[in-house]
Residue frames as qw, qx, qy, qz and C-alpha x, y, z in Angstrom:
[[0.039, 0.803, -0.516, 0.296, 47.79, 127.95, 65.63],
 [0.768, -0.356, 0.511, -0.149, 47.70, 124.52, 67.52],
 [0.066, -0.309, 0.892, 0.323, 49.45, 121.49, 66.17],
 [0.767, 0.151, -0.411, -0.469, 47.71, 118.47, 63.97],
 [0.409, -0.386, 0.804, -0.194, 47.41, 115.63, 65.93],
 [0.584, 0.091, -0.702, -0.397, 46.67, 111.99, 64.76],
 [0.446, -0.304, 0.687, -0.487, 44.86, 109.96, 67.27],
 [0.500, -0.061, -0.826, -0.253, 43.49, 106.22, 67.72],
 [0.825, -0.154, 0.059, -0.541, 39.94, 104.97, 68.80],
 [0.429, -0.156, -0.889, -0.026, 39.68, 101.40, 70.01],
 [0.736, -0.054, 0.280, -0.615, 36.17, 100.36, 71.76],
 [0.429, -0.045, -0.866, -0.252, 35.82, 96.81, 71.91],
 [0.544, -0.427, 0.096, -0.716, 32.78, 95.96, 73.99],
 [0.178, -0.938, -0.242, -0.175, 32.39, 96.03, 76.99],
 [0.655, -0.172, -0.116, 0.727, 35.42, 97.59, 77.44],
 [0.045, 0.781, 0.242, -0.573, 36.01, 101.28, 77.99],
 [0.684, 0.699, 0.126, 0.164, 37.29, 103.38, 74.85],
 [0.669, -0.269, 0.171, 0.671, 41.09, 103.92, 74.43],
 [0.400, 0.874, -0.078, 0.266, 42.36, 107.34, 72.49],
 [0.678, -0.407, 0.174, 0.586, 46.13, 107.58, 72.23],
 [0.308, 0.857, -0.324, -0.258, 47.65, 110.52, 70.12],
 [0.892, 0.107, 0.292, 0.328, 49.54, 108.39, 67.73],
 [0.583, 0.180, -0.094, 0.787, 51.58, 112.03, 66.46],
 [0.197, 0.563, -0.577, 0.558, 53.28, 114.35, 67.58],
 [0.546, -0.423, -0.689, 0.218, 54.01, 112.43, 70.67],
 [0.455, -0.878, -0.030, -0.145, 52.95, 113.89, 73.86],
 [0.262, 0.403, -0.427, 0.766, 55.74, 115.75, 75.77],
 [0.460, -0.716, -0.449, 0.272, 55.90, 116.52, 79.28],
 [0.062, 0.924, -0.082, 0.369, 56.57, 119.49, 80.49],
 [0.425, 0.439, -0.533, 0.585, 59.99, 119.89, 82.51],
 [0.073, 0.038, -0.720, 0.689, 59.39, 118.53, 85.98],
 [0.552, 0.203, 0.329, -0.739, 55.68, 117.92, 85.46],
 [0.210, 0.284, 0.869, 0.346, 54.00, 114.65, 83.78],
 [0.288, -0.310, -0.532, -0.733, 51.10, 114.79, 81.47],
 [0.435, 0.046, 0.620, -0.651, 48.07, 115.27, 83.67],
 [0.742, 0.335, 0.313, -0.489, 44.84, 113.33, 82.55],
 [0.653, 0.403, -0.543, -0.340, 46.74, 110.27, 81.23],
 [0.873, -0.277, 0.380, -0.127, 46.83, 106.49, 81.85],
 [0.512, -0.362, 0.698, 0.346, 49.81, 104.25, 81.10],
 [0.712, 0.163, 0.616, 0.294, 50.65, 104.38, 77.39],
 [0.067, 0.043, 0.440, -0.895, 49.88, 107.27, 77.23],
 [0.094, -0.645, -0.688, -0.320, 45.58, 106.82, 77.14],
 [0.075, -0.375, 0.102, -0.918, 43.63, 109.75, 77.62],
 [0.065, 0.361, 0.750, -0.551, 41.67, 110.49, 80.71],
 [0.156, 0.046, 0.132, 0.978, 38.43, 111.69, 79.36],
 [0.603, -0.498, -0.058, -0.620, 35.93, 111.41, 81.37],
 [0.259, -0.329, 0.766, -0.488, 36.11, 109.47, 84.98],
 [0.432, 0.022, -0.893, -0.124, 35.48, 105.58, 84.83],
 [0.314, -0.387, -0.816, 0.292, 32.03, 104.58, 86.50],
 [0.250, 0.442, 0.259, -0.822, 30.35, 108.34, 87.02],
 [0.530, 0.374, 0.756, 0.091, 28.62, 107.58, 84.19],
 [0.099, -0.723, 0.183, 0.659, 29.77, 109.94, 81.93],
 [0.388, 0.325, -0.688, -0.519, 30.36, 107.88, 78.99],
 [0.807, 0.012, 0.537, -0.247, 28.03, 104.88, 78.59],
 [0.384, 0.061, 0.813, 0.434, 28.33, 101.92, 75.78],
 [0.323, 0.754, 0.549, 0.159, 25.00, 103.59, 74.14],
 [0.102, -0.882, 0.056, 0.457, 26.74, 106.89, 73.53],
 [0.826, 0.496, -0.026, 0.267, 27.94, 107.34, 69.82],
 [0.712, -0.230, 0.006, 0.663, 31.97, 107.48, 69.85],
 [0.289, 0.380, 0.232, 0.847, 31.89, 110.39, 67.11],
 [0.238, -0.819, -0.318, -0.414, 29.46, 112.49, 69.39],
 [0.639, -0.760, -0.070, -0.093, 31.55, 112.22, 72.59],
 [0.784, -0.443, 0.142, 0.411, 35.04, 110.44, 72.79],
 [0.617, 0.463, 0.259, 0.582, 36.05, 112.57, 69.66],
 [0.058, -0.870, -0.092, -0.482, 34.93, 115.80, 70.39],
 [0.698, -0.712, 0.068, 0.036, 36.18, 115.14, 74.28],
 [0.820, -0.141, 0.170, 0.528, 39.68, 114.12, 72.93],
 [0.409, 0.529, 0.141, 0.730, 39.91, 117.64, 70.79],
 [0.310, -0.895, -0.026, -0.318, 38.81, 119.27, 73.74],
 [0.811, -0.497, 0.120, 0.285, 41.75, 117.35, 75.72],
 [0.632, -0.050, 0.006, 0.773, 44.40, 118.38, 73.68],
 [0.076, 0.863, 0.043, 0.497, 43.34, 122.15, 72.92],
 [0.602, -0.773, 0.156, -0.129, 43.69, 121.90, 77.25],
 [0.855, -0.197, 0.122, 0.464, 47.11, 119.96, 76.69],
 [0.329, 0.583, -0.004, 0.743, 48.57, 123.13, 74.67],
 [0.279, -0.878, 0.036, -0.386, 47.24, 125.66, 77.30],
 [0.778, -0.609, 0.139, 0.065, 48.69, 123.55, 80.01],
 [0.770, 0.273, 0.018, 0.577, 52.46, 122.85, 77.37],
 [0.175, 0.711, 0.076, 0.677, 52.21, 126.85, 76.97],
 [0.412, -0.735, 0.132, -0.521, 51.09, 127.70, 81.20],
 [0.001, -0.403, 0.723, -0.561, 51.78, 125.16, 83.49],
 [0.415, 0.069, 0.668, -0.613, 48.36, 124.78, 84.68],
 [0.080, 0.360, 0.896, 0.248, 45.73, 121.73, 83.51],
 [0.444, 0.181, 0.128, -0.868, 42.12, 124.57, 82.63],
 [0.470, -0.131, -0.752, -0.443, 40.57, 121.14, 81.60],
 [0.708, -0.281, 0.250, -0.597, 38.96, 120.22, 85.19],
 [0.822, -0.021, -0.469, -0.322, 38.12, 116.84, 86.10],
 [0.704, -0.546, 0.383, -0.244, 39.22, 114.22, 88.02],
 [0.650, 0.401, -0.622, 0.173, 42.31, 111.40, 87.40],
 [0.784, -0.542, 0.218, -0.210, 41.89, 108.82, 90.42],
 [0.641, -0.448, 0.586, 0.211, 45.11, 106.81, 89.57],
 [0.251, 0.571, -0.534, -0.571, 47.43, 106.12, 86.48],
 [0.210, 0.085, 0.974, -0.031, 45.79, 102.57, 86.37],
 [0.320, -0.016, -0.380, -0.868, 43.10, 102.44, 83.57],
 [0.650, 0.058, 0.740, -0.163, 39.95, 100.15, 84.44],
 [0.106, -0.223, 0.865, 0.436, 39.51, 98.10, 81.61],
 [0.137, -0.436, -0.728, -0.511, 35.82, 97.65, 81.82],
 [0.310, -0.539, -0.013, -0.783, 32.39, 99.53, 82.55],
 [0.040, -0.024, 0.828, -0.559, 32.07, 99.33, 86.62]]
């Protein structure tokens, strides 16, 4: 019942990985940005320096699965209002590499 999305990976090392939904674009919601995004829009999807994602983590085991889990939470939140994904989003400034 959810939409098809198309998204893009980049990982160049040691930068972090990047996933943008390349379609349907993200939408905000009327008086409410996207939560858990950084300028362009990149997902937020996991918190930069808690070591959450390292460089030795495969991409297809984590930043995939983590990015279908972000949008399943980006419907709920299109459909409610409210973000049921958790985390944390310290500022709309990505870092760029691993602290």
């Amino acid at each position: 019942m959810s939409s098809e999305y198309e998204i893009s990976v980049t990982y160049r090392i040691p930068r972090l990985p990047d996933v943008s939904v390349i379609r349907p674009a993200l939408r905000p919601r009327p008086e409410q940005p996207i939560p858990h995004v950084y300028s362009g829009p990149t997902l937020c999807l996991f918190l930069p320096g808690s070591d959450e994602w390292h460089a030795r983590m495969l991409i297809a085991e984590t930043i995939v699965p983590w990015a279908c889990l972000w949008l399943y939470y980006y419907e709920v939140w299109h459909t409610t209002g409210e973000w049921l994904g958790g985390g944390l989003h310290p500022s709309a400034r990505r870092p760029r590499r691993r602290a």
